[in-house]
C-alpha positions as CSV (number, residue, x, y, z in Angstrom):
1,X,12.8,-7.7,20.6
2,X,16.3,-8.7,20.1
3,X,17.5,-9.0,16.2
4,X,17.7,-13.0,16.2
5,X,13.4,-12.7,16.7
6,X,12.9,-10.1,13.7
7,X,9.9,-12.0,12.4
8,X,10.4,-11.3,9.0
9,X,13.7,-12.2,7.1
10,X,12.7,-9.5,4.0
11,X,10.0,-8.5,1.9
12,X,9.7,-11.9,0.1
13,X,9.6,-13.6,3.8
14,X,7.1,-11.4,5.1
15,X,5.4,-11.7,1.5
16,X,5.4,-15.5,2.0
17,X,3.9,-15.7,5.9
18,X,1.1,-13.4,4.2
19,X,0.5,-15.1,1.1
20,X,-0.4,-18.8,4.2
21,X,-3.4,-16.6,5.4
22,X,-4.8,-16.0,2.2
23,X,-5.2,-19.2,0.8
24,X,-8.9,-19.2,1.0
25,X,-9.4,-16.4,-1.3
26,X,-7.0,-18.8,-4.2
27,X,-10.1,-19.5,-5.8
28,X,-12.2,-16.2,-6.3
29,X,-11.6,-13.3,-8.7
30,X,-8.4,-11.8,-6.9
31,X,-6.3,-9.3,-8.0
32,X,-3.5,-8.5,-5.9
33,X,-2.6,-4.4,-5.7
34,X,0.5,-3.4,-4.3
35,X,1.8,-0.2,-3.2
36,X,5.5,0.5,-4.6
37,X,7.5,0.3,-3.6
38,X,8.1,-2.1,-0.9
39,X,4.5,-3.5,-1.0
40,X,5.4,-5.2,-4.8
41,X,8.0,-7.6,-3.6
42,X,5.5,-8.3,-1.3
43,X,2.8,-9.0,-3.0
44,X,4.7,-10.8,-5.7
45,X,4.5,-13.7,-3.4
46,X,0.9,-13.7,-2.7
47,X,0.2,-13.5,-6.2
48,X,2.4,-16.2,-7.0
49,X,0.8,-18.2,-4.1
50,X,-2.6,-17.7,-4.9
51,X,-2.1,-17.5,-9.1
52,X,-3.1,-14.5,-8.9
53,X,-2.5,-11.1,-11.3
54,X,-0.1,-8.3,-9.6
55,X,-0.2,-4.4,-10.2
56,X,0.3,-1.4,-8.6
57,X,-1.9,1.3,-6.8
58,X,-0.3,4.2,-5.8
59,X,-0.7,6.6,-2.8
60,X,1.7,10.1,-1.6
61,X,2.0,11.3,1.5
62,X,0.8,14.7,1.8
63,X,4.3,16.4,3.7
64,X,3.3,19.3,6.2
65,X,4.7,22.7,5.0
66,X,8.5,22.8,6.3
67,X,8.2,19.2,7.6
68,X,8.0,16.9,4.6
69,X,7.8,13.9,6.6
70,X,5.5,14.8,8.9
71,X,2.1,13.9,7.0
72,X,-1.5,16.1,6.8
73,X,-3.0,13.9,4.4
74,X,-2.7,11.8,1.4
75,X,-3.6,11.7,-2.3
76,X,-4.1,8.3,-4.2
77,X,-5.1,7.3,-7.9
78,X,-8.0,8.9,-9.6
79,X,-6.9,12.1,-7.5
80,X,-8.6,10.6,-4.2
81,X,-7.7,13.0,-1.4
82,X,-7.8,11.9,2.5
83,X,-6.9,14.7,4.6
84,X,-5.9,14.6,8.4
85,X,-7.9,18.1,9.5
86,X,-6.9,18.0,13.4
87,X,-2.9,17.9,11.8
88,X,-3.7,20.5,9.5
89,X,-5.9,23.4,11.9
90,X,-3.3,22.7,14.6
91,X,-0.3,23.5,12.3
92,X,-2.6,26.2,10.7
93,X,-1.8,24.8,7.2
94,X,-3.2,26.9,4.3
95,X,-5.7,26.5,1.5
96,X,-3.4,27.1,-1.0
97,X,-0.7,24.9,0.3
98,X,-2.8,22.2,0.3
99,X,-3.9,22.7,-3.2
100,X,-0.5,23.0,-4.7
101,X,1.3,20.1,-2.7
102,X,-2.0,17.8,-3.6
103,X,-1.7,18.4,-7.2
104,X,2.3,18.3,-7.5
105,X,1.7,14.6,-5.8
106,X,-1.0,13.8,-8.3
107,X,1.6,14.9,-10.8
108,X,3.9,12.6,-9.3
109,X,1.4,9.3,-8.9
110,X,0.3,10.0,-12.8
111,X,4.5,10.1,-13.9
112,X,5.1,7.0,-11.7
113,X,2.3,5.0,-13.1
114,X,3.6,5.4,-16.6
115,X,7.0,4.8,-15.2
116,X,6.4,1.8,-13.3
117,X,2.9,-0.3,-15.4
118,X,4.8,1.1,-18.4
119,X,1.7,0.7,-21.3
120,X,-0.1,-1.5,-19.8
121,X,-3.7,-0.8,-18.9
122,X,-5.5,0.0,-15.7
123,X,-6.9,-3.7,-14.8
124,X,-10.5,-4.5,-13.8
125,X,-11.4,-4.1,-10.8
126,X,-15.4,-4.0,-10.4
127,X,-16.6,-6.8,-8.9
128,X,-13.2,-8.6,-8.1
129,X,-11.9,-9.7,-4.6
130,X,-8.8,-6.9,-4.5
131,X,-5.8,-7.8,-1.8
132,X,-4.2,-4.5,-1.0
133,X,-0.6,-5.4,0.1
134,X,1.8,-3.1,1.8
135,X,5.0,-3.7,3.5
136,X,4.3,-2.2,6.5
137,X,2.1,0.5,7.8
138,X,2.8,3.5,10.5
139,X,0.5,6.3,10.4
140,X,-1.9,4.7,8.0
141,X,-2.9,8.0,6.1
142,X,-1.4,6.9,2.5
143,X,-3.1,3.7,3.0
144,X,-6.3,5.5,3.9
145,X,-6.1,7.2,0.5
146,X,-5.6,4.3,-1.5
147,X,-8.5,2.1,0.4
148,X,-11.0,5.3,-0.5
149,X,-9.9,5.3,-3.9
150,X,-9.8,1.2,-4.5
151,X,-13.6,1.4,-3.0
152,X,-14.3,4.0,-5.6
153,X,-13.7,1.1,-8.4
154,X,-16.6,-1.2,-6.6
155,X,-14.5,-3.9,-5.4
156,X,-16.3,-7.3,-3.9
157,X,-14.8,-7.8,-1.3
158,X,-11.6,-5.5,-0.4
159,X,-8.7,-6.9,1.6
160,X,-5.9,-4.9,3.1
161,X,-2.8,-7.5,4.1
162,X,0.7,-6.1,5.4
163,X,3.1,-8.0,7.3
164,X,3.4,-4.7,10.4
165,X,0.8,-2.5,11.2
166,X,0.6,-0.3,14.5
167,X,-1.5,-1.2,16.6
168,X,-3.5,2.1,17.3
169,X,-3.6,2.2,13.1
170,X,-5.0,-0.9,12.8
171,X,-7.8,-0.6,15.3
172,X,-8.4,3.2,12.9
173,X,-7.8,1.4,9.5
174,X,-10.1,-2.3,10.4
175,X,-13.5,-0.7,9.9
176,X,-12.2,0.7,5.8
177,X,-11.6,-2.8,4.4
178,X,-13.4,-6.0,4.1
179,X,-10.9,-7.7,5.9
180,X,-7.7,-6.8,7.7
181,X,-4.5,-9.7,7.6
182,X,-1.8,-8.4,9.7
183,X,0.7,-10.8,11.3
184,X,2.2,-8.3,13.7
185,X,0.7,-5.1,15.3
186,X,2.8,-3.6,17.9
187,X,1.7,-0.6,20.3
188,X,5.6,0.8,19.3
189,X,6.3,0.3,15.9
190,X,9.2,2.8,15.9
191,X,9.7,1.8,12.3
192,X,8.8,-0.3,9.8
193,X,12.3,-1.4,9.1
194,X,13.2,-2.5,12.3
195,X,10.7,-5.8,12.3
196,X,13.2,-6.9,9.0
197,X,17.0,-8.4,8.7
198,X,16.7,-6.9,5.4
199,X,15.2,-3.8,4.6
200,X,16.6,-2.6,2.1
201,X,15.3,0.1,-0.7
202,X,13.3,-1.4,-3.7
203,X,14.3,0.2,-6.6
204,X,12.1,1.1,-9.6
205,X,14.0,-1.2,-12.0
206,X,13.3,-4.3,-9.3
207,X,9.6,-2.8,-9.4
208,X,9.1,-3.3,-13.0
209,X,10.4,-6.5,-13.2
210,X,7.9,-7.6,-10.8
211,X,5.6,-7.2,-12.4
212,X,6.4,-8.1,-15.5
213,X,7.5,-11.5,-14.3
214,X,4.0,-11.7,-12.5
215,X,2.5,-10.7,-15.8
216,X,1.9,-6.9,-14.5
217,X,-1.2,-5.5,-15.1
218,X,-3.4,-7.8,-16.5
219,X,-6.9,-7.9,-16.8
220,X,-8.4,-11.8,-16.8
């Protein structure tokens, strides 16, 4: 793929190619849930196409002991754990290393959420059509963890929509979610960031304002 056929310009692009395959679900009880940080500018636009109330869900990467981006699981809000036990008896990962990374990361999702919603309260979610937005997904494991833990919250119907998935992912990740919306799934990702022009980091501060502009975590 040379750089001129990068399907997605940036997050708001890729926000706004999503946001044309959902327009059935404009008139149900949708809340859109994105994970920061890349996932809000992209699900900024779906809310805004489908008039539709943004917030965050949050989900860590579990790093293996020594290789902190190599992931063995994945923790997610109301200290859901998914854990990837072939990754974790072949590195012969520990117990106790398990327990101490999983709660520092809890730690972390609880600080963030305070950071990022501010005071705003959890929103409803029982019985609403939730459209889990991400910007892109590899390895799927953080994504597992917050699908597991959105299901806890009884969800309708429960949509998972990213611009990029891998292809071997998607086929793993299909059978968790109501419905899958991916526009591109390639057998070699190689990263996330090549399929944008512009892929550059969100920061917190663009994060908040987000969803503050999208009227953040609101519970009509």
């Amino acid at each position: 793929m040379r750089y001129e056929e990068t399907p997605f310009e940036d997050r708001k692009d890729a926000g706004r190619q999503l946001a044309e395959r959902l327009t059935r679900y404009k008139d149900e009880n949708v809340i859109i849930l994105a994970l920061p940080r890349g996932g809000v500018p992209v699900g900024y636009e779906i809310a805004g196409a489908l008039a539709a109330p943004l917030d965050i869900f949050i989900a860590r990467k579990l790093g293996a002991p020594g290789r902190r981006e190599l992931g063995i699981g994945a923790v997610a809000q109301g200290k859901v754990r998914v854990l990837n036990e072939r990754t974790i008896q072949a590195l012969g990962v520990r117990d106790e290393y398990i327990e101490r990374v999983a709660a520092k990361e809890i730690a972390g999702i609880e600080r963030r959420l305070r950071l990022l919603r501010g005071k705003r309260p959890e929103p409803e979610i029982r019985g609403r059509t939730v459209i889990l937005v991400d910007d892109g997904i590899a390895t799927g494991v953080t994504a597992c963890a917050a699908i597991r833990a959105v299901r806890l919250r009884a969800p309708r119907r429960l949509v998972l929509a990213v611009p990029v998935c891998a292809l071997q992912t998607m086929e793993t990740i299909r059978s968790q979610v109501d419905e899958l919306v991916c526009i591109k799934a390639p057998s070699d990702l190689m990263a996330i960031g090549f399929w944008y022009r512009n892929f550059e980091q969100v920061p917190d501060e663009q994060v908040i304002k987000l969803l503050e502009s999208a009227g953040g975590a609101t519970t009509e």
